[in-house]
Backbone as XML, in Angstrom:
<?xml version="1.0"?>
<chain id="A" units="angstrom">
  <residue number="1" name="UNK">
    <atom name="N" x="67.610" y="96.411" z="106.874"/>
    <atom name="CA" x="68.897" y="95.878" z="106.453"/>
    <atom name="C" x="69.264" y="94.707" z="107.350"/>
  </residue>
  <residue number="2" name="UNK">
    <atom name="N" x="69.741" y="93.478" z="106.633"/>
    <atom name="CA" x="70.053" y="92.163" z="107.113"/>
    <atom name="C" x="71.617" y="92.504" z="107.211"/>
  </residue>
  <residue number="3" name="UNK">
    <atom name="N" x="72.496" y="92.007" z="108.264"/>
    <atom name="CA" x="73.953" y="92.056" z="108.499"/>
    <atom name="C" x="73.957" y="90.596" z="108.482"/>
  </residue>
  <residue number="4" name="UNK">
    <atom name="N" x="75.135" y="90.209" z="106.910"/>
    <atom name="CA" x="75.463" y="88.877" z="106.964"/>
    <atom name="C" x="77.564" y="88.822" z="107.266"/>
  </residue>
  <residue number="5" name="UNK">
    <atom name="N" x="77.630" y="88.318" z="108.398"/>
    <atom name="CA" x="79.086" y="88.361" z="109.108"/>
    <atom name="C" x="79.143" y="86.591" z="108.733"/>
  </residue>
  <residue number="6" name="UNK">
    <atom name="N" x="80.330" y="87.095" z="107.747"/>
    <atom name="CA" x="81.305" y="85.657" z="107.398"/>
    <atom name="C" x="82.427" y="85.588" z="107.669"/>
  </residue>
  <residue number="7" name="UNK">
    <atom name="N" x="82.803" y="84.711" z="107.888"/>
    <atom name="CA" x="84.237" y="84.289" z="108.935"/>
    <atom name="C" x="85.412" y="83.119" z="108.147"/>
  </residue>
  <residue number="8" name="UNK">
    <atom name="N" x="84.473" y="82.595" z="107.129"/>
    <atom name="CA" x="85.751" y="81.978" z="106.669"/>
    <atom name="C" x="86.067" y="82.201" z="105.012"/>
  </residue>
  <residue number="9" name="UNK">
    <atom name="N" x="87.032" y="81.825" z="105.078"/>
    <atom name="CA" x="87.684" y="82.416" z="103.501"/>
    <atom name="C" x="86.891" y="80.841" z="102.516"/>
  </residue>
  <residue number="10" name="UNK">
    <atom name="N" x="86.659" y="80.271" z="102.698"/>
    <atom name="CA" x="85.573" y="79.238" z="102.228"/>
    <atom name="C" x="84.518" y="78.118" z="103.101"/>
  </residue>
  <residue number="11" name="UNK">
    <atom name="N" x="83.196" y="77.915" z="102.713"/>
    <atom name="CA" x="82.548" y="77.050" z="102.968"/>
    <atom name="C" x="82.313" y="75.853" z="101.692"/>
  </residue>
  <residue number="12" name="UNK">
    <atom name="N" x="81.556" y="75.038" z="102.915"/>
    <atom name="CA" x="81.776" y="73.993" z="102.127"/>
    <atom name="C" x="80.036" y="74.289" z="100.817"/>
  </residue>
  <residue number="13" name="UNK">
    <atom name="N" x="80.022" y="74.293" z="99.851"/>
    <atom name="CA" x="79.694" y="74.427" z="98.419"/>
    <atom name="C" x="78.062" y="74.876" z="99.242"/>
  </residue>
  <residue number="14" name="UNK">
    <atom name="N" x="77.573" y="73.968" z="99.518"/>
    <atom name="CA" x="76.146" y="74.210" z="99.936"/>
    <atom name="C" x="75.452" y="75.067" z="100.577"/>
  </residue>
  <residue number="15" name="UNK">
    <atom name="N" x="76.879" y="75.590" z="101.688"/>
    <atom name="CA" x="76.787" y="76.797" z="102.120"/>
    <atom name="C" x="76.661" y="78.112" z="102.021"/>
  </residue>
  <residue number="16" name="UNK">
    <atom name="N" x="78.139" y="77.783" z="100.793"/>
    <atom name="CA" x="78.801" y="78.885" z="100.311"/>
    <atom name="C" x="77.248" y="79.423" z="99.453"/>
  </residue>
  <residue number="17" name="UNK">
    <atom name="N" x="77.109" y="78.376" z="98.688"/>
    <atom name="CA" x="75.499" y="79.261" z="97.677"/>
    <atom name="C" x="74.444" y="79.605" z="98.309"/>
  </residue>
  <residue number="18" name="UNK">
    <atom name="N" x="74.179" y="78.973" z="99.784"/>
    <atom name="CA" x="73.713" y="79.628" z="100.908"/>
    <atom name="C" x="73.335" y="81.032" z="101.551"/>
  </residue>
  <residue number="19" name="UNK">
    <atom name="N" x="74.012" y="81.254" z="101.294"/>
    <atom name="CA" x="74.589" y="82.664" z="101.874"/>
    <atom name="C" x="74.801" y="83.336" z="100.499"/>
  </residue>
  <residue number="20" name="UNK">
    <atom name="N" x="74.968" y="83.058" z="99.752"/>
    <atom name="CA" x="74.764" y="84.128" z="98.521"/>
    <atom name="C" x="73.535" y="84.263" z="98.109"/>
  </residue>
  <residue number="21" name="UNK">
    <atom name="N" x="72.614" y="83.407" z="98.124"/>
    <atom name="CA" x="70.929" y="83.419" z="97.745"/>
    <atom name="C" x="70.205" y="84.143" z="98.705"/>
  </residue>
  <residue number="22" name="UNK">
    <atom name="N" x="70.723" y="84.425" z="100.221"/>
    <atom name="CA" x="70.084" y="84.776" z="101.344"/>
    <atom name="C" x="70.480" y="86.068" z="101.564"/>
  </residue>
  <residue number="23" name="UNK">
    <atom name="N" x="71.306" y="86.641" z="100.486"/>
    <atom name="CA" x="71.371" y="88.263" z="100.606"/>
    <atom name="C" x="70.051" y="88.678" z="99.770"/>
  </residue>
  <residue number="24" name="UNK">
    <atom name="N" x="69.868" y="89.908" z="99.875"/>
    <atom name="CA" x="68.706" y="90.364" z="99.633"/>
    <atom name="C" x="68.903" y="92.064" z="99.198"/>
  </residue>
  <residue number="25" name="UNK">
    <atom name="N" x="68.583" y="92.468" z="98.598"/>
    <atom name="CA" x="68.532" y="93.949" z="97.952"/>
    <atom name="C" x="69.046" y="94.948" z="99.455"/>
  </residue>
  <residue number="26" name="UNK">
    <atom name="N" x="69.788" y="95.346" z="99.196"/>
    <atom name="CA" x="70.247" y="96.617" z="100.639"/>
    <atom name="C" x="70.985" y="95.719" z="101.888"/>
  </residue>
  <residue number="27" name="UNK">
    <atom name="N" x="71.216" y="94.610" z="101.898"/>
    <atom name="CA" x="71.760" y="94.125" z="102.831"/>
    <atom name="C" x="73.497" y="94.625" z="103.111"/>
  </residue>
  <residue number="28" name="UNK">
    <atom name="N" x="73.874" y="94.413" z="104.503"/>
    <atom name="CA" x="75.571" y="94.570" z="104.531"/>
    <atom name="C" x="76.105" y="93.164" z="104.625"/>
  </residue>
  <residue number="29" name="UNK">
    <atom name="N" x="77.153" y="93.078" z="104.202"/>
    <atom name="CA" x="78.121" y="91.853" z="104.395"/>
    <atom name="C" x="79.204" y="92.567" z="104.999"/>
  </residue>
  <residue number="30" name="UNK">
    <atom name="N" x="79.275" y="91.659" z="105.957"/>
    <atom name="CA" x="80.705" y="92.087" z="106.954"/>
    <atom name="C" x="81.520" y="90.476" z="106.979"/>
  </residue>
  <residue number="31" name="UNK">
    <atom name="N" x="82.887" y="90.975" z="106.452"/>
    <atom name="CA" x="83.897" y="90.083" z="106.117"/>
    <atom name="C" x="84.840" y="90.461" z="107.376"/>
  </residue>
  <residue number="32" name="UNK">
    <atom name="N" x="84.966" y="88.936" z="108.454"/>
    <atom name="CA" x="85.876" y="89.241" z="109.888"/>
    <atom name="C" x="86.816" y="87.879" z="109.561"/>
  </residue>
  <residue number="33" name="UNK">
    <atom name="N" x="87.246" y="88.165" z="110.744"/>
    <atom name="CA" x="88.311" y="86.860" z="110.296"/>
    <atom name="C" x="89.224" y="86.061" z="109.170"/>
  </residue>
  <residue number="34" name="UNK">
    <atom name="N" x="89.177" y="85.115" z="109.349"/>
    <atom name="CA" x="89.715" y="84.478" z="108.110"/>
    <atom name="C" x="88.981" y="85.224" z="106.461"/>
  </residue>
  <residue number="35" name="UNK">
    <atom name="N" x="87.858" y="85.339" z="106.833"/>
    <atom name="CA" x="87.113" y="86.085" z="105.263"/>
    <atom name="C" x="87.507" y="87.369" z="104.692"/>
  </residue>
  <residue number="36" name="UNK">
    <atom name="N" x="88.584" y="87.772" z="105.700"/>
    <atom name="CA" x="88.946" y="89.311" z="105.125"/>
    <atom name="C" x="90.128" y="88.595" z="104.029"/>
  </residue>
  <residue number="37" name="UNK">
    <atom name="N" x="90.673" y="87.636" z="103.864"/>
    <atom name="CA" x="91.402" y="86.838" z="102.533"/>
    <atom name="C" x="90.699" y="87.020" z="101.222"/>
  </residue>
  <residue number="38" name="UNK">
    <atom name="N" x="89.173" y="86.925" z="101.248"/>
    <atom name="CA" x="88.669" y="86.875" z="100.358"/>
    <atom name="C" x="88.731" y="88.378" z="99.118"/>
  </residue>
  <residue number="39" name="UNK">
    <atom name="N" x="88.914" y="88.846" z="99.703"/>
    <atom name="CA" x="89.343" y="90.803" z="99.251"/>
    <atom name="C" x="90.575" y="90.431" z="98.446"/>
  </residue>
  <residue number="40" name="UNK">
    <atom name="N" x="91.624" y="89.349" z="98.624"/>
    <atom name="CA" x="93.055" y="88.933" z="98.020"/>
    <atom name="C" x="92.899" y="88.140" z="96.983"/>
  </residue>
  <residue number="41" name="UNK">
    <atom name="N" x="92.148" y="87.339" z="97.074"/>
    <atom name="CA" x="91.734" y="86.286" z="96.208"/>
    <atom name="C" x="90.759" y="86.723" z="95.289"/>
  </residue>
  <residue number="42" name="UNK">
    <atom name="N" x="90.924" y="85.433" z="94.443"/>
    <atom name="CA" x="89.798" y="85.550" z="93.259"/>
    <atom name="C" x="88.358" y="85.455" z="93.492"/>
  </residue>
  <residue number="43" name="UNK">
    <atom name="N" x="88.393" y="85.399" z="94.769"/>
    <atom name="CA" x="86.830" y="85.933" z="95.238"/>
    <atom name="C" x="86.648" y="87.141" z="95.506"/>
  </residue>
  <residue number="44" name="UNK">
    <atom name="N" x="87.534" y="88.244" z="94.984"/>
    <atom name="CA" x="87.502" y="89.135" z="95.175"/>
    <atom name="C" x="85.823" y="90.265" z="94.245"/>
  </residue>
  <residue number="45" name="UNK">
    <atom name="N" x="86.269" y="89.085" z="92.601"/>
    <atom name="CA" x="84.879" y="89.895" z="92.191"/>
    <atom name="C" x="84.017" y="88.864" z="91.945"/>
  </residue>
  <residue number="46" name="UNK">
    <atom name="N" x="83.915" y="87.733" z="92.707"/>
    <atom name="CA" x="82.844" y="87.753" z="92.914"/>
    <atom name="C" x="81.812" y="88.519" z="94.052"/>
  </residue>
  <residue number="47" name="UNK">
    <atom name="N" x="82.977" y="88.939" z="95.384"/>
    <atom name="CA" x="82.422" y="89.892" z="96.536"/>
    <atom name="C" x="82.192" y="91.277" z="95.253"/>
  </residue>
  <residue number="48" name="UNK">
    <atom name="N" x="82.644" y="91.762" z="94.648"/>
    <atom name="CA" x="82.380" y="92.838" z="93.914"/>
    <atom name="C" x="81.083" y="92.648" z="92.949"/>
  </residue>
  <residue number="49" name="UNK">
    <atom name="N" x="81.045" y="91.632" z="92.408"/>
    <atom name="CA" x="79.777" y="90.956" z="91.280"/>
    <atom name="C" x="78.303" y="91.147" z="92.303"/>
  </residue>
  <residue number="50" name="UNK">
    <atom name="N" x="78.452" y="90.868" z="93.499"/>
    <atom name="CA" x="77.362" y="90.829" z="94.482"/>
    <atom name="C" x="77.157" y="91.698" z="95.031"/>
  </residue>
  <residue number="51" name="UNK">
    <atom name="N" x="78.152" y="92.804" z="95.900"/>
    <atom name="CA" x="77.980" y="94.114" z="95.969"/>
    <atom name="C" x="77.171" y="94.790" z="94.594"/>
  </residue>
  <residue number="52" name="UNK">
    <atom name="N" x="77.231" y="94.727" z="93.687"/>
    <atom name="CA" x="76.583" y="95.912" z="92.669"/>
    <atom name="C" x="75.355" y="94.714" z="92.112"/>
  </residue>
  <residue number="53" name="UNK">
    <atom name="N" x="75.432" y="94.022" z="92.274"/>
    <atom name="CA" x="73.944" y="93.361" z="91.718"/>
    <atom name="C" x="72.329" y="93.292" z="92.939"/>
  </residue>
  <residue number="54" name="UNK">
    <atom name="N" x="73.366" y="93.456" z="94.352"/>
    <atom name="CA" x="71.871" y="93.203" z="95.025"/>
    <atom name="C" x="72.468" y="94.925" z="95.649"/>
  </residue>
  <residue number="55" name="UNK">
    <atom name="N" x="73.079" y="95.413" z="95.274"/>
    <atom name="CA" x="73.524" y="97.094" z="96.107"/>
    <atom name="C" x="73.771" y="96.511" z="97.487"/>
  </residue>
  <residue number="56" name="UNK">
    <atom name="N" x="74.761" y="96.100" z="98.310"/>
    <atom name="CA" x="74.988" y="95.301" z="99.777"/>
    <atom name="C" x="76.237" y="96.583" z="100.011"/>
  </residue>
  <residue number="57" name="UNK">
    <atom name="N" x="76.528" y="96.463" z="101.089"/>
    <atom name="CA" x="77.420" y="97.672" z="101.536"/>
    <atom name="C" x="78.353" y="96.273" z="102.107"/>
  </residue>
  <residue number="58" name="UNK">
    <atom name="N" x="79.366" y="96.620" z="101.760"/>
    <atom name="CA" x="80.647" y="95.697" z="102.364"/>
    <atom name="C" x="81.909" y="96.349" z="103.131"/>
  </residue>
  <residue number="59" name="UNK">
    <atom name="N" x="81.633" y="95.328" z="103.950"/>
    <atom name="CA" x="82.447" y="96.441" z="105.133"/>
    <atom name="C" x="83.707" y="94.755" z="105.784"/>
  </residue>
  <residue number="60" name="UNK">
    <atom name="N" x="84.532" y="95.073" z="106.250"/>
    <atom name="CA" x="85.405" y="94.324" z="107.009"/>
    <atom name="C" x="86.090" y="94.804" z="107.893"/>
  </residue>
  <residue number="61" name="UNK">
    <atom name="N" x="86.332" y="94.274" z="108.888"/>
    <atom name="CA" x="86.900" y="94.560" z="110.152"/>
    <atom name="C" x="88.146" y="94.538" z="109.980"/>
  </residue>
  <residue number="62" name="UNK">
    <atom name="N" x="88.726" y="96.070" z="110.413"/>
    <atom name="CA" x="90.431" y="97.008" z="110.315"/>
    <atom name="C" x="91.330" y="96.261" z="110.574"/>
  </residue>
  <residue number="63" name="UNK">
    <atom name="N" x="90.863" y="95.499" z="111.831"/>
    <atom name="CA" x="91.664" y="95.354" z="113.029"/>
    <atom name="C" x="92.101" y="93.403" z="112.200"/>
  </residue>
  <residue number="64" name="UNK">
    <atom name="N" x="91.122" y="92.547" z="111.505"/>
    <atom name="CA" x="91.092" y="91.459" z="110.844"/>
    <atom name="C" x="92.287" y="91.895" z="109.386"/>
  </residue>
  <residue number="65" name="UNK">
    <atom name="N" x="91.961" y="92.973" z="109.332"/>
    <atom name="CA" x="92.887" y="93.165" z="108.258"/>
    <atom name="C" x="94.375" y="93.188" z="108.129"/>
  </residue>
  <residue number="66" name="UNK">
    <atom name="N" x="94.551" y="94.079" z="109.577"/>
    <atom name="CA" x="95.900" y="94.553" z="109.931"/>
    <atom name="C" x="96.588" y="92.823" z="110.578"/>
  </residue>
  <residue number="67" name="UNK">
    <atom name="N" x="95.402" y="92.289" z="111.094"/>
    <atom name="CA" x="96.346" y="90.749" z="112.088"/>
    <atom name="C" x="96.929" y="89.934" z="110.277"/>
  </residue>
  <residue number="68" name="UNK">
    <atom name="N" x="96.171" y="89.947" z="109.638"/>
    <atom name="CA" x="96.254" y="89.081" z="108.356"/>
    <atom name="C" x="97.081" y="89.969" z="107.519"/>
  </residue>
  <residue number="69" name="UNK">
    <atom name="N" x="97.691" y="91.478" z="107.427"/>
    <atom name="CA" x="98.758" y="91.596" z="106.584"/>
    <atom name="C" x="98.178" y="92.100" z="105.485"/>
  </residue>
  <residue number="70" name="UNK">
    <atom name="N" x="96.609" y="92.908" z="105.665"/>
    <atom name="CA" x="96.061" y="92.853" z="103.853"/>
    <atom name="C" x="95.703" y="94.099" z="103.737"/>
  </residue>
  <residue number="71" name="UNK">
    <atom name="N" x="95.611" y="94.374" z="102.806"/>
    <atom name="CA" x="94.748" y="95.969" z="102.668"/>
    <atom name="C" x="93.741" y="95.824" z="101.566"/>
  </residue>
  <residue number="72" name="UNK">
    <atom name="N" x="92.495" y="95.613" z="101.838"/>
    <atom name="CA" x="91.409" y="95.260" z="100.785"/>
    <atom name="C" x="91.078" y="96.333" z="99.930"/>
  </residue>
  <residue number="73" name="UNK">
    <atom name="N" x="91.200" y="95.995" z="98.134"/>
    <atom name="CA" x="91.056" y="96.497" z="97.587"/>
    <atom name="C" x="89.497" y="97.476" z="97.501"/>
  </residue>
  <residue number="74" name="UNK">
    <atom name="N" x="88.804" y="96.308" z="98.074"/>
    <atom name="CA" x="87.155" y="96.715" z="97.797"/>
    <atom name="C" x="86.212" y="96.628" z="99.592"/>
  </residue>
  <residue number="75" name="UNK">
    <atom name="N" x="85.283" y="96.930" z="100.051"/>
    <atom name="CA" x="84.667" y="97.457" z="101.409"/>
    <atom name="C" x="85.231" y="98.212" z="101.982"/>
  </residue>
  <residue number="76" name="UNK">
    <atom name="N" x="84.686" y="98.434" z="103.272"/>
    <atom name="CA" x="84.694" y="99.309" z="104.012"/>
    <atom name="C" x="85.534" y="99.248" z="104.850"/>
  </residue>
  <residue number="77" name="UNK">
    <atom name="N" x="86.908" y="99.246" z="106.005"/>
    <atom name="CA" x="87.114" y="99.208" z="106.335"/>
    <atom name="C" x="86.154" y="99.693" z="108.628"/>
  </residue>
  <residue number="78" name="UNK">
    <atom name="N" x="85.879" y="99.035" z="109.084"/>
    <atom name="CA" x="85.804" y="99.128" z="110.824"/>
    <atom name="C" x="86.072" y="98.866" z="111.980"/>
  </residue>
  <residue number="79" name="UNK">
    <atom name="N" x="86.045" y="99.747" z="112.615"/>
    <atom name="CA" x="86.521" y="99.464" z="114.088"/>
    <atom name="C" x="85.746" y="99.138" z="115.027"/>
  </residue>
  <residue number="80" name="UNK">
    <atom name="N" x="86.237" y="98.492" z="116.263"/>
    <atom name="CA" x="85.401" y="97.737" z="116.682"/>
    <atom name="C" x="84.299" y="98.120" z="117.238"/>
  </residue>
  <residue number="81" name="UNK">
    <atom name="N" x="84.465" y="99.300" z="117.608"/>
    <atom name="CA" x="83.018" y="100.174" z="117.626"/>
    <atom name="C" x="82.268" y="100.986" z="116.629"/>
  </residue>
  <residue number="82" name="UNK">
    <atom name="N" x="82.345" y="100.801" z="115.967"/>
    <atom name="CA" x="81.445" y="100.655" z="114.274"/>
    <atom name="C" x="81.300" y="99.229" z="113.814"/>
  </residue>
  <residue number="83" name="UNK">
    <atom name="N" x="81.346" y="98.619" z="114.473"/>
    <atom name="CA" x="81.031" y="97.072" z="114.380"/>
    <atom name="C" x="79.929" y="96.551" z="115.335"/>
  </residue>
  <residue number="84" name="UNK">
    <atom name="N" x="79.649" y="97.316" z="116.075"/>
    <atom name="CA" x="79.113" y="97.348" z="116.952"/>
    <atom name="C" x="78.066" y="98.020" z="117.118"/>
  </residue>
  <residue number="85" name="UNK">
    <atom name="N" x="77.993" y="99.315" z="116.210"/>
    <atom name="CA" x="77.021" y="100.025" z="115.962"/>
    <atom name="C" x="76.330" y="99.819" z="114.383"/>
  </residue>
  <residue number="86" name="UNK">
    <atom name="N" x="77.210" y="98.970" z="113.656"/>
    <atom name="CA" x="76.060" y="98.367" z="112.781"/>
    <atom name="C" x="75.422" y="97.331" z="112.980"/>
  </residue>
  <residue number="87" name="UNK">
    <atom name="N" x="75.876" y="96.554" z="113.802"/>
    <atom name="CA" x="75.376" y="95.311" z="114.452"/>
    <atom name="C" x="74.046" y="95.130" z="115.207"/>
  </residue>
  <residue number="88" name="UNK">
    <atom name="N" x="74.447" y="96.825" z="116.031"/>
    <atom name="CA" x="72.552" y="97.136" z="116.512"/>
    <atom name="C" x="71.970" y="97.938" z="115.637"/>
  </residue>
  <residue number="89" name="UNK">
    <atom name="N" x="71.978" y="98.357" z="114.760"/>
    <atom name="CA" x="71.794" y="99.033" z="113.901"/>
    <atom name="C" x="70.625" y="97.928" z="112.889"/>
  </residue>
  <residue number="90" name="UNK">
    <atom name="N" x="71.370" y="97.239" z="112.579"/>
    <atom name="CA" x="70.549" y="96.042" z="111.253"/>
    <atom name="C" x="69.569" y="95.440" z="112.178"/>
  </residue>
  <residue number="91" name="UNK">
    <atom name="N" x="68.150" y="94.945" z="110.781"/>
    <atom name="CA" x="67.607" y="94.599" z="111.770"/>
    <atom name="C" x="67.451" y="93.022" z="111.879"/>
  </residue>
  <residue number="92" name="UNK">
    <atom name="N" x="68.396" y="92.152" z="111.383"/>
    <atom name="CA" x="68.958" y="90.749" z="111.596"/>
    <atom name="C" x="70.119" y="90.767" z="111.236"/>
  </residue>
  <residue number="93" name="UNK">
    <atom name="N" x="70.979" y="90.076" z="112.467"/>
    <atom name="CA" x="72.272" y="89.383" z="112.321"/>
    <atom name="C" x="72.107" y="87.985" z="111.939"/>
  </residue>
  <residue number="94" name="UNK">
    <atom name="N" x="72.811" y="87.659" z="110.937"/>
    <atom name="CA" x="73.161" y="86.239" z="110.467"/>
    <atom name="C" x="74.711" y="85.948" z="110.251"/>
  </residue>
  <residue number="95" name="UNK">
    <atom name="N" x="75.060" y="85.328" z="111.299"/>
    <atom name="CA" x="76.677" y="84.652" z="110.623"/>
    <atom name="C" x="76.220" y="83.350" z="110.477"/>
  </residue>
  <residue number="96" name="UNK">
    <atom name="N" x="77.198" y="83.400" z="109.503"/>
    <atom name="CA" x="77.932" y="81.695" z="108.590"/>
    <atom name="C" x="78.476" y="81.663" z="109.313"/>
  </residue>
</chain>
């Protein structure tokens, strides 16, 4: 399992399809920072369209959630030590 940690609520286009081509069957996406917005927005199914097409486990950080005011309809909610233990856990980290 590949851990892909995204941080912003958009990249710029080249990126953005970047990082959607570079998930891979069983991977996690972890949404921190500014990207826990994306759960609010109309990127919401597309994060849902990609979860069930490559099976990715989506998870976002509690603590990103609670500073930003949101409660995500869809992932996982973690703390910072379950962030930490999927982090050594996978066997590549990739942030955007």
């Amino acid at each position: 399992m590949r851990l892909h940690q995204i941080n912003q609520l958009m990249y710029p286009v080249d990126i953005e399809q970047t990082w959607h081509h570079a998930l891979q069957v069983g991977d996690a996406l972890l949404l921190l920072e500014e990207a826990i917005l994306r759960c609010t927005t109309e990127q919401q199914a597309m994060l849902a369209s990609l979860v069930a097409e490559k099976s990715l486990c989506l998870y976002y950080l509690q603590s990103d959630a609670l500073a930003y005011g949101v409660d995500p309809a869809i992932g996982t909610a973690l703390n910072d030590q379950e962030w930490v233990t999927l982090t050594l856990s996978a066997d590549a980290n990739i942030s955007w």
